[in-house]
C-alpha positions as semicolon CSV with decimal commas, in nm:
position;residue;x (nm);y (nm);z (nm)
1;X;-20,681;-1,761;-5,343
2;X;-20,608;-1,544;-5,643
3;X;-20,272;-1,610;-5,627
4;X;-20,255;-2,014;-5,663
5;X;-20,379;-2,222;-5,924
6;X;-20,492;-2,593;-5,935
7;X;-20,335;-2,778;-6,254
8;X;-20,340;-3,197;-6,340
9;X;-20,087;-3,360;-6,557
10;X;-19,847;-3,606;-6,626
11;X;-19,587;-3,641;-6,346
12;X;-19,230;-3,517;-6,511
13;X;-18,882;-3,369;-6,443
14;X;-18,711;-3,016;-6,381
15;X;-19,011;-2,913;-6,188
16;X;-18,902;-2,608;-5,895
17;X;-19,072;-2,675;-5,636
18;X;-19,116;-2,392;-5,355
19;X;-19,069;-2,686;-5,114
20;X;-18,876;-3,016;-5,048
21;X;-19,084;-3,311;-5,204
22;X;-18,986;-3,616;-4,963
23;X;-18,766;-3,937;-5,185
24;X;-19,134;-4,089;-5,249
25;X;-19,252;-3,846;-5,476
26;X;-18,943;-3,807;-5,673
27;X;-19,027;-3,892;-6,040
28;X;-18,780;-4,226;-5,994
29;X;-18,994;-4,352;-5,658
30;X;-19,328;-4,316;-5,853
31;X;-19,209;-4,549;-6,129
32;X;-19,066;-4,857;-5,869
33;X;-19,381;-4,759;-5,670
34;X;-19,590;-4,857;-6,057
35;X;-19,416;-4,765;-6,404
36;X;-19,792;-4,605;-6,527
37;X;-20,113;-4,446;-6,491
38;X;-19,988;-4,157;-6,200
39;X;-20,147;-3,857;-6,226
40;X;-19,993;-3,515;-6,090
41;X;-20,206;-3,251;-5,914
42;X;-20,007;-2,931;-5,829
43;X;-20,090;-2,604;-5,684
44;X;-19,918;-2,342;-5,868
45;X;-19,861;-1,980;-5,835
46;X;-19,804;-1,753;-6,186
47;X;-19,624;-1,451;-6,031
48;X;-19,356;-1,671;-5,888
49;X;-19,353;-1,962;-6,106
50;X;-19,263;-2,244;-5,863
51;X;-19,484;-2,585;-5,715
52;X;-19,661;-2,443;-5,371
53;X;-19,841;-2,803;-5,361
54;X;-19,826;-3,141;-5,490
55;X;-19,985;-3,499;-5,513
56;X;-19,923;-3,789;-5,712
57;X;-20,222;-4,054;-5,756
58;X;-20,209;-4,401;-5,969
59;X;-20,501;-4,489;-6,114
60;X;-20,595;-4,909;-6,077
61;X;-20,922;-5,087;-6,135
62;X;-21,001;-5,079;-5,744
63;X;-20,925;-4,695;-5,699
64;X;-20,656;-4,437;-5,709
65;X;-20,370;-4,457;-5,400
66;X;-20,154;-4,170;-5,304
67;X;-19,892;-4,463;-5,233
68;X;-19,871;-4,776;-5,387
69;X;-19,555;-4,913;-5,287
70;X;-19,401;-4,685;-5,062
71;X;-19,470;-4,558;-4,679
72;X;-19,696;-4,285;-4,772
73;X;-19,799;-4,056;-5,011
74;X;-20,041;-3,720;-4,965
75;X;-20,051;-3,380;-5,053
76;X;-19,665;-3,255;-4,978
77;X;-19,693;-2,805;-4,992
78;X;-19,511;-2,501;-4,803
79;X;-19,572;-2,491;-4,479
80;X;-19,796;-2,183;-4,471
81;X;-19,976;-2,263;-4,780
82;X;-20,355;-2,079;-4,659
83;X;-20,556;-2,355;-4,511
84;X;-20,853;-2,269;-4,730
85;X;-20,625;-2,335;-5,087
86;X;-20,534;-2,692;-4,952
87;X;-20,935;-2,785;-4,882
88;X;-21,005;-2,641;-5,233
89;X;-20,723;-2,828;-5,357
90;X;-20,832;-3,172;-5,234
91;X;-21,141;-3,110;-5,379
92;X;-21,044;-2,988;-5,725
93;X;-20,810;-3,378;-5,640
94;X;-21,193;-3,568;-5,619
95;X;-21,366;-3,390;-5,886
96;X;-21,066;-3,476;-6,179
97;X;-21,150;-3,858;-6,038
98;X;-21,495;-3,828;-5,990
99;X;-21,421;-3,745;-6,398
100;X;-21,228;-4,059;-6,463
101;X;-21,484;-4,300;-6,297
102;X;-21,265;-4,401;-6,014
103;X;-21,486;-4,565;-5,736
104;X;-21,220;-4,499;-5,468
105;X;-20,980;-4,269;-5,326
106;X;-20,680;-4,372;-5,063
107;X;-20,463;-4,054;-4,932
108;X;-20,180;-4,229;-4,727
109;X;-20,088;-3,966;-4,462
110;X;-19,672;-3,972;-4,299
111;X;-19,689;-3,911;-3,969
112;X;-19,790;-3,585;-3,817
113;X;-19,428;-3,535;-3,688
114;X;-19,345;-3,468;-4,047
115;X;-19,520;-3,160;-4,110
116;X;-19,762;-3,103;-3,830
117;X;-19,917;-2,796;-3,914
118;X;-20,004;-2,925;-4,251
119;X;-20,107;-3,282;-4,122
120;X;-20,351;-3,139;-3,926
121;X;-20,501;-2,944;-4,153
122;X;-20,549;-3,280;-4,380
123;X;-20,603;-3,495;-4,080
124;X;-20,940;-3,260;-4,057
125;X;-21,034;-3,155;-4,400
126;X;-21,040;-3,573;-4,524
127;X;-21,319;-3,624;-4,258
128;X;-21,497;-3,295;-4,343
129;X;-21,544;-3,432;-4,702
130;X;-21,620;-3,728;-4,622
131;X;-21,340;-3,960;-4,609
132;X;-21,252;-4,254;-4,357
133;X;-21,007;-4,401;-4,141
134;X;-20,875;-4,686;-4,319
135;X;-20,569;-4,760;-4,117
136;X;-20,406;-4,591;-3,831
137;X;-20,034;-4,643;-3,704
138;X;-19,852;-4,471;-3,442
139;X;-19,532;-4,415;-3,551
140;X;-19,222;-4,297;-3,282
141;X;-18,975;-3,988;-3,391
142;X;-18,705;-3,877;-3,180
143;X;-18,620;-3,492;-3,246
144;X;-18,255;-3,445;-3,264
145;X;-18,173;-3,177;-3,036
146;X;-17,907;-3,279;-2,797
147;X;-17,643;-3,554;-2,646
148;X;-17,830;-3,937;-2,710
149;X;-17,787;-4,041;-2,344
150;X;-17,973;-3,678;-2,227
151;X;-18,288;-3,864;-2,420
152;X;-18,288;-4,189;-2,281
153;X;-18,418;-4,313;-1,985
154;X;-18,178;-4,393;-1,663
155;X;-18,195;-4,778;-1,729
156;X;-18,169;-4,729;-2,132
157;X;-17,784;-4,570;-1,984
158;X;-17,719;-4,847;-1,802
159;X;-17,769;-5,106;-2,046
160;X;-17,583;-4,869;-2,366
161;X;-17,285;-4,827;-2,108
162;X;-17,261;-5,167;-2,055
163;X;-17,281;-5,279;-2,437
164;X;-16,965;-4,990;-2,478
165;X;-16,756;-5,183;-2,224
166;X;-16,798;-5,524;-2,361
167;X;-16,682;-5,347;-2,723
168;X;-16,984;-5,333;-2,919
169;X;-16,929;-5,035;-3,197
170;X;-17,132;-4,872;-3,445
171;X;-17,041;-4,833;-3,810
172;X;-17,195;-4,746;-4,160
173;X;-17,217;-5,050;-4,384
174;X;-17,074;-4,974;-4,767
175;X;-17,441;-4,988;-4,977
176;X;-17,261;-5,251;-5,179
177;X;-17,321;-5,508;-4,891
178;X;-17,651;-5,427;-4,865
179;X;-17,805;-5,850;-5,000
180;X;-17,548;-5,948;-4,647
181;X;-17,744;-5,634;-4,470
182;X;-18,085;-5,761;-4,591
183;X;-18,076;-6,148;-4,511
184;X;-17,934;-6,064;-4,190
185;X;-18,266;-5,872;-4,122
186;X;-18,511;-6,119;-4,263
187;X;-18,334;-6,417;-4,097
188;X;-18,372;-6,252;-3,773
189;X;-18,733;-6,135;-3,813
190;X;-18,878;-6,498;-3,967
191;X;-18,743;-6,599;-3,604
192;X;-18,978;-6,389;-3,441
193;X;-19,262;-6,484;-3,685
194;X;-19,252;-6,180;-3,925
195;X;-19,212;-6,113;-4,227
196;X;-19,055;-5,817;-4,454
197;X;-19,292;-5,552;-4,648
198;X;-19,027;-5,583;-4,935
199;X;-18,852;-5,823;-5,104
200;X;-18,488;-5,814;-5,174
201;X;-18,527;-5,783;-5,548
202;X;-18,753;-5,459;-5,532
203;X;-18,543;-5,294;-5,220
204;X;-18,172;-5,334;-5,406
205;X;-18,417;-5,192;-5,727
206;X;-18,496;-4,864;-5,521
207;X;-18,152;-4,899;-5,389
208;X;-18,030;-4,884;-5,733
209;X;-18,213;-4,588;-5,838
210;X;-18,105;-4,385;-5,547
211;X;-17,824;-4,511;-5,353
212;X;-17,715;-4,160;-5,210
213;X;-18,075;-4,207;-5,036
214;X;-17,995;-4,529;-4,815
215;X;-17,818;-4,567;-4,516
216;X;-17,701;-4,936;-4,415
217;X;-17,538;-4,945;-4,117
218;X;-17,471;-5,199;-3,790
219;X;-17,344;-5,312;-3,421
220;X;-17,089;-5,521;-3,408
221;X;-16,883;-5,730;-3,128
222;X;-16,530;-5,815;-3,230
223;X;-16,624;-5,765;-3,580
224;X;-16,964;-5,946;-3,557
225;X;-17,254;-5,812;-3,683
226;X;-17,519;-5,815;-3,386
227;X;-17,758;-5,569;-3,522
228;X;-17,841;-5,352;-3,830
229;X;-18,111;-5,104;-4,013
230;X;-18,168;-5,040;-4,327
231;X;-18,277;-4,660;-4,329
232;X;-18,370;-4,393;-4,574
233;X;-18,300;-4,009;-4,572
234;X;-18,680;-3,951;-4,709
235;X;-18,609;-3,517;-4,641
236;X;-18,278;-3,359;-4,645
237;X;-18,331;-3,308;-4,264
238;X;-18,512;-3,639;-4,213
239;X;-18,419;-3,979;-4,132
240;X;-18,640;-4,304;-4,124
241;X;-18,520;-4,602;-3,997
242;X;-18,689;-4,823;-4,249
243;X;-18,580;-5,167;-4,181
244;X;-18,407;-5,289;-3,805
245;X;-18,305;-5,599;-3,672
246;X;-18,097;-5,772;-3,367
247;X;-17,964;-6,155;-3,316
248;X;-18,137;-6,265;-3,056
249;X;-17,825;-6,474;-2,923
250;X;-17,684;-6,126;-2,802
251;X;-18,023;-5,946;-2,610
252;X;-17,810;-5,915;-2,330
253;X;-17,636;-5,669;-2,465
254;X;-17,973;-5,490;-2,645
255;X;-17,788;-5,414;-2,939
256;X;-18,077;-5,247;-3,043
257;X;-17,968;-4,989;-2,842
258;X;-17,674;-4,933;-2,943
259;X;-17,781;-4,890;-3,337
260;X;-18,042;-4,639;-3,224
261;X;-17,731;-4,439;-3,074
262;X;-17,539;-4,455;-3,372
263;X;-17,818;-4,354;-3,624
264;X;-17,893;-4,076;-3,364
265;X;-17,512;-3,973;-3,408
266;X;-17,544;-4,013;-3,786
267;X;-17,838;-3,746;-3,746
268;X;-17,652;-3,530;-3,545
269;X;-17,335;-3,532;-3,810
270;X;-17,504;-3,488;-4,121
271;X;-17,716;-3,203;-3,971
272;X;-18,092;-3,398;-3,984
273;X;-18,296;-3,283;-3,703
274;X;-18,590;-3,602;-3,723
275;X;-18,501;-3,973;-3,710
276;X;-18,823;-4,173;-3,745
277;X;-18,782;-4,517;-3,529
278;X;-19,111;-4,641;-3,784
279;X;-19,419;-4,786;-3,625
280;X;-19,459;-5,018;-3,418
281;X;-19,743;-5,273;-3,516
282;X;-19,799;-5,647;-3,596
283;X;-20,133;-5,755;-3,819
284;X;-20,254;-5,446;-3,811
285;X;-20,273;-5,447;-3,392
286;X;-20,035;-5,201;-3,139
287;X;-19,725;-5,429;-3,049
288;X;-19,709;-5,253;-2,703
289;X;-19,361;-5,400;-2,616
290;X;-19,168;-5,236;-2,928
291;X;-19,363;-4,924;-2,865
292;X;-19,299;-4,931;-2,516
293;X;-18,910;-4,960;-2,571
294;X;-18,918;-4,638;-2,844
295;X;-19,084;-4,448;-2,582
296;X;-18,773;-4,535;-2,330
297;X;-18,527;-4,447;-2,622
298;X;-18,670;-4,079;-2,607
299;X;-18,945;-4,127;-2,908
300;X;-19,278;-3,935;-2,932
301;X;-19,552;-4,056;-3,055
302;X;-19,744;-3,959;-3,344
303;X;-20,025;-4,060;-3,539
304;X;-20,032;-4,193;-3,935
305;X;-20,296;-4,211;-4,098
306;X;-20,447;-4,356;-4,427
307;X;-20,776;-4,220;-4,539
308;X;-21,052;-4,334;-4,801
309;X;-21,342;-4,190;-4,955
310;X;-21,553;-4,439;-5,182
311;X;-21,725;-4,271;-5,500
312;X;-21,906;-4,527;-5,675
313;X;-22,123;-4,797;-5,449
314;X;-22,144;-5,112;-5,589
């Protein structure tokens, strides 16, 4: 313990961090997430002068959020930062809000696939002091160790060798298309009923800030854009496939498929060992189907999690 210190402050630039803070936490995230009131919590150690832990938290009238905007947020450290430091260090987190008269906290957990050692540690200590379930996702990740087909299941080869002989391709879509990339998605999910978490104007924002960050990519049949995904390198060995979307006219072919081999492929060529397939929920409610078909595409499951702890009863 005598090595690390707890310090608060104003989130800023040309910090080294012993560790890879994910693309949400980046200084240019936090401001498209909310442009003020974030607060910076850090676990430091003196002798070595780097960031051993770190979480960002925006202060609004209802509480303080880990995440406002973005997938998640939560305390992001080394991976064998002492378990006892990162329990003291989400409660030196409460006491600076307790402080400010927040009547809420929100900690908004990635999946445990992420960082498992360190999720689990969080996963228990947020109970422990009192915090609650707020929301919980299961979210599908697909390690990246080895030939596509040896992952999939027997009929999941059928159906991908079938789309190959009828021509459908994989390609990476320039990020300057990315407005043709994005109706093309929300056209096909208001078919289905559903709608998209962002809106064009605040995705080509983030897309602005950090292009080298985004992946757009697609299936096509004789040139034909079937299928497509929006995804985001959130770690340098990390992929998330953010946003994903087939015509419907072509299900015969399960395009889907086929994009999920080429961003597998992607993986595999720019050395990320994780692609993260997203969850797989609708109103808050398993959709069984989509997880069902992850699961066939060589996914494991894992749990995300968003905690709360309320301060101040009204």
């Amino acid at each position: 313990m005598k090595d690390f210190i707890f310090e608060e402050d104003e989130p800023r630039d040309s910090v080294a961090f012993e560790f890879e803070p994910s693309l949400f936490h980046h200084l240019s995230h936090l401001k498209l997430q909310r442009n003020a009131d974030w607060r910076w919590y850090y676990i430091t150690n003196p002798k070595r002068k780097k960031i051993f832990g770190s979480l960002y938290m925006n202060i609004g009238s209802g509480g303080v959020t880990s995440a406002v905007r973005s997938p998640f947020g939560t305390v992001e450290c080394v991976s064998d930062i002492p378990a006892e430091v990162l329990y003291d260090f989400i409660v030196f987190v409460e006491k600076s809000m307790r402080k400010l008269g927040t009547p809420a906290i929100t900690i908004k957990n990635p999946p445990y696939a992420y960082a498992p050692r360190n999720m689990a540690l969080l996963s228990t200590f947020l109970p422990n002091l009192g915090y609650a379930i707020e929301a919980a996702e299961i979210s599908a990740c697909v390690a990246v160790d080895g030939p596509f087909d040896r992952k999939i299941n027997n009929m999941q080869k059928q159906v991908l060798q079938k789309a190959h002989q009828k021509g459908l391709h994989y390609k990476v879509i320039p990020i300057e298309l990315l407005q043709e990339v994005y109706q093309f998605i929300e056209r096909c999910h208001q078919e289905k009923g559903y709608q998209l978490s962002m809106n064009y104007s605040d995705l080509f924002e983030a897309v602005q800030k950090l292009p080298h960050r985004y992946l757009l990519s697609g299936v096509f049949l004789n040139e034909v854009m079937v299928a497509s995904s929006v995804a985001v390198q959130v770690y340098g060995t990390l992929l998330y496939n953010f946003y994903m979307a087939h015509d419907p006219i072509y299900n015969k072919f399960s395009p889907a498929i086929s994009l999920i081999e080429g961003l597998y492929q992607y993986c595999i060529e720019n050395e990320m060992s994780l692609l993260d397939l997203g969850t797989s929920a609708f109103n808050g409610q398993p959709n069984f189907s989509l997880l069902d078909f992850k699961i066939r595409l060589g996914a494991t499951l894992t749990p995300k999690i968003t905690f709360k702890k309320v301060l101040i009863h009204g």
